[in-house]
C-alpha positions, 0 to 999 in steps of 0.5 A: 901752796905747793904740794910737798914731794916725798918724805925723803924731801920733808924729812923726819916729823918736827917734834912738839917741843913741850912748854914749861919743861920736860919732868914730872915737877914740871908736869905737876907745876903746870898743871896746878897753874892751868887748873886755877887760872882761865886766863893762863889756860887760854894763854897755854892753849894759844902757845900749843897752836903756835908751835904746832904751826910753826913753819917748816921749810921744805924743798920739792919740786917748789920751795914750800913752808908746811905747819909742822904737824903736817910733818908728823906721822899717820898709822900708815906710816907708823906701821911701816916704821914699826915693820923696819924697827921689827925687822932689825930687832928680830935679827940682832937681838937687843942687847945680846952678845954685845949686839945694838940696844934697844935705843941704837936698832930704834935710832937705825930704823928711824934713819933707814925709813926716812932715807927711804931704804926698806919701805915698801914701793907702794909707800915710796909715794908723795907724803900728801898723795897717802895724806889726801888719798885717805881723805878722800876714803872717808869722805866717800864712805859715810860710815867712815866719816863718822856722821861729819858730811854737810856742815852746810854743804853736799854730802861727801864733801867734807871729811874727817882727817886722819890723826897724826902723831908727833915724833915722840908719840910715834916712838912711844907706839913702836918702841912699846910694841910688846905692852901694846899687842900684850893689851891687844890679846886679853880685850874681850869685846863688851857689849855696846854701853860697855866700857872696860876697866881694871880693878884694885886686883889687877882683873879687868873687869866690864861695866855697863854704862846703864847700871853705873860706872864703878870706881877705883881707888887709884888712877892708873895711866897708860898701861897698854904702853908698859911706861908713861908716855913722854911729855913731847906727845900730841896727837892732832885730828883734823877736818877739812872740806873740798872747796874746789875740785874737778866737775864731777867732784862734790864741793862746797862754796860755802861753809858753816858759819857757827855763832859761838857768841854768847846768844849763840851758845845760849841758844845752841844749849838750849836745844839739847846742846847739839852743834846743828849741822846738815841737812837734818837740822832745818830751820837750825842750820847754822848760817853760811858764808862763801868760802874765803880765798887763801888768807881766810882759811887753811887750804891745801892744794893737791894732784888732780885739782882739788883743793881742801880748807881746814875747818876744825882741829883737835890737839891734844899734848901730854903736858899733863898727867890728864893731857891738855886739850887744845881745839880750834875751829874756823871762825866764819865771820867773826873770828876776833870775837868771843872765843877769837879774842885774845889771840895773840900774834901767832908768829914767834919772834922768839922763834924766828926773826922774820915775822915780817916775812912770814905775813903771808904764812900765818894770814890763814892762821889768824882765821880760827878760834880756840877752846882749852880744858886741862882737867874735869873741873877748874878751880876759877870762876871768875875771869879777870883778864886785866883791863875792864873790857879786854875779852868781854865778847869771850866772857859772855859766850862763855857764861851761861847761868840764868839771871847772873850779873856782871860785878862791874865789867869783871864777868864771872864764868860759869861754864856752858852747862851750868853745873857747879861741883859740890867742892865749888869748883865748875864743870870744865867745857870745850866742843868744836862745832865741825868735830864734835857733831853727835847729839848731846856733844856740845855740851861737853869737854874733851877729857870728859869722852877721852876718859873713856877710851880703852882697847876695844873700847866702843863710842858709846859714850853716857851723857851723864858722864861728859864732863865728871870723872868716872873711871879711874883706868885709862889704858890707852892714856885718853887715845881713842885712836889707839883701837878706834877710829880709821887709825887703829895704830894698835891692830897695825902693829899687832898685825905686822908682828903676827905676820913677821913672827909666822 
């Protein structure tokens, strides 16, 4: 595909538009109907897919369609929008003498940045330049790629993405400057199987993973953002490997090829549930395929030659108190299988007349399965999706309890780690092969290792803990990216207060 020019020609981040409604009844319905229903949350989790890829017209030097989260906002260009939003509410002054709201400064910086009037000429660059510049800082520094070098290729060849933010999230985060850097000023670091909480009385308190997680009365949600963050929320991580490139440029030909069949997630939990990548894994090195052409797989053209293929993305929208987590991984060889199949048409005809059209677009789309939890524990143990024999191959990856037998061709689900809850309910699951690389993680879910994300907040993550609840704050409202990671959205917007205030 053609590279998108400057931001000025993308224009401002598509927004997520939130299924099932707007409001906190609408955020509790949904949320009931996911938790009781293997088939609804497979359904929902497709939805979240297509409408974060929908496409988005955009006029270069070329005519070019973009999925729409690859019009959303990485911590670059948080800070800059902060650091115009900043600059004009400390020379009016909200609300005083008859001076702009708080809402009018934020609506006039958003126009003023994305006309291009106060940014800085260093960010006066092609969206995609920044986007794939940073790619390329992770790839080349192993420590930054957070372990995700050699899915079957050369170290330094694959990375992992930056995370980007929807419309609504990236005004949370700026409009909220004051709880977030209020957040920022009383962490005090803890040791590395520490995790922060806050206690009944408000004090925050430290506790060690080794002597047991503490646990409170009440949930509390967001509280380093001052106010619940809104429902049109979705943060996306991605992964890619540079699949062409110049001579000198590492690159792989082919890709990982994971087997999440039911013999392959048999076989993967077997061995201390860990995705077996790299060069580390030996004999249990998963199986490669070449590299597909355009069609195949996501890929992305940019300046110099290279060329990088979308192997893994991890979305996660705040339609629920406890988000919904949406993950999807490039299928390899199989992808109308197990966890590929119930795809539906991805194209919306309820969202363009023209699908037809848009062949060519969606082609690549086709090409990735998907896991979906919304909560710790699901309420259905049995999948029941209609017809005998619709998603067997899907029922049985994701059935794993020794000696269990199918009642007619109806398959139960017992989730991968074969843990039943004391209430009846099962342990929920979903681990994406080309992100969730660290030992142990495979056999996980997502909410399980989010819960666990706080202001200063290490990766150290219990094993015991990944799928069971237990903390009862969630500072950050489950985003690591907050004060970890490459992104570090909180320190940037501390850091252009501190030095604007000097």
């Amino acid at each position: 595909m053609a590279r998108p020019t400057e931001r000025k020609i993308l224009g401002p981040g598509v927004d997520y538009d939130p299924i099932g409604g707007t409001t906190d009844r609408d955020e509790l319905t949904l949320a009931d109907r996911l938790a009781d229903s293997f088939e609804a949350r497979r359904a929902h989790g497709w939805e979240v897919f297509r409408r974060v890829i929908r496409p988005v017209r955009i006029q270069g030097e070329v005519a070019a369609l973009v999925p729409t989260f690859q019009t959303w906002y990485d911590a670059g260009e948080v800070q800059e929008l902060f650091k115009v939003f900043y600059g004009m509410l400390r020379e009016e002054g909200a609300g005083a003498n008859g001076s702009r709201t708080r809402e009018e400064i934020f609506s006039a910086a958003w126009t003023s940045y994305h006309e291009m009037k106060s940014i800085d000429p260093e960010r006066n660059r092609p969206l995609y330049d920044r986007f794939q510049n940073l790619l390329g800082q992770i790839s080349s520094d192993p420590e930054r790629a957070g372990g995700l070098n050699g899915f079957g290729a050369t170290a330094g060849v694959n990375a992992r993405g930056v995370v980007l933010l929807s419309p609504q999230l990236t005004r949370a985060f700026v409009m909220n400057f004051e709880s977030i850097v209020r957040c920022q000023d009383q962490v005090t670091q803890g040791g590395p199987d520490t995790v922060r909480v806050r206690a009944d009385t408000g004090n925050q308190v430290t506790v060690s993973f080794s002597r047991g997680l503490q646990r409170f009365a009440d949930d509390e949600f967001g509280a380093c953002y001052g106010q619940p963050l809104p429902r049109g929320a979705v943060a996306v991580k991605l992964t890619w490997a540079r699949v062409a490139g110049p001579a000198s440029a590492s690159k792989v030909t082919a890709l990982a090829n994971f087997d999440t069949g039911e013999s392959g997630m048999r076989g993967m939990l077997a061995k201390a549930g860990t995705w077996r990548i790299g060069d580390q894994a030996g004999d249990e090195r998963p199986r490669t395929i070449p590299v597909p052409g355009n069609t195949g797989i996501y890929r992305v053209r940019v300046d110099g030659g290279h060329e990088w293929a979308l192997t893994g993305i991890h979305l996660t929208t705040r339609e629920t108190r406890e988000w919904v987590w949406v993950s999807l991984w490039w299928g390899g060889n199989s992808v109308a299988s197990d966890f590929g199949a119930d795809r539906p048409e991805l194209c919306d005809p309820g969202y363009t007349s023209n699908c037809a059209g848009l062949a060519n677009y969606y082609a690549p789309w086709n090409a990735y399965k998907m896991c979906v939890v919304s909560a710790w524990r699901e309420g259905d143990p049995v999948l029941n999706a209609g017809s005998p024999d619709q998603f067997e191959s899907m029922a049985g990856a994701a059935r794993w309890s020794p000696g269990l037998t199918a009642v007619g061709r109806v398959n139960r689900v017992v989730y991968l780690n074969n843990q039943r809850a004391s209430d009846g309910s099962f342990h929920t699951w979903c681990s994406n092969p080309f992100i969730e690389s660290d030992k142990g993680m495979a056999n996980s879910n997502c909410v399980g290792c989010h819960q666990f994300a706080s202001p200063g907040g290490a990766f150290n993550i219990p094993e015991h803990n990944r799928f069971e609840k237990a903390v009862k704050d969630f500072p950050t409202d489950f985003l690591w990216s907050f004060d970890s990671g490459v992104e570090h959205f909180a320190d940037r917007i501390a850091g252009v207060k501190r030095s604007m205030d000097f």
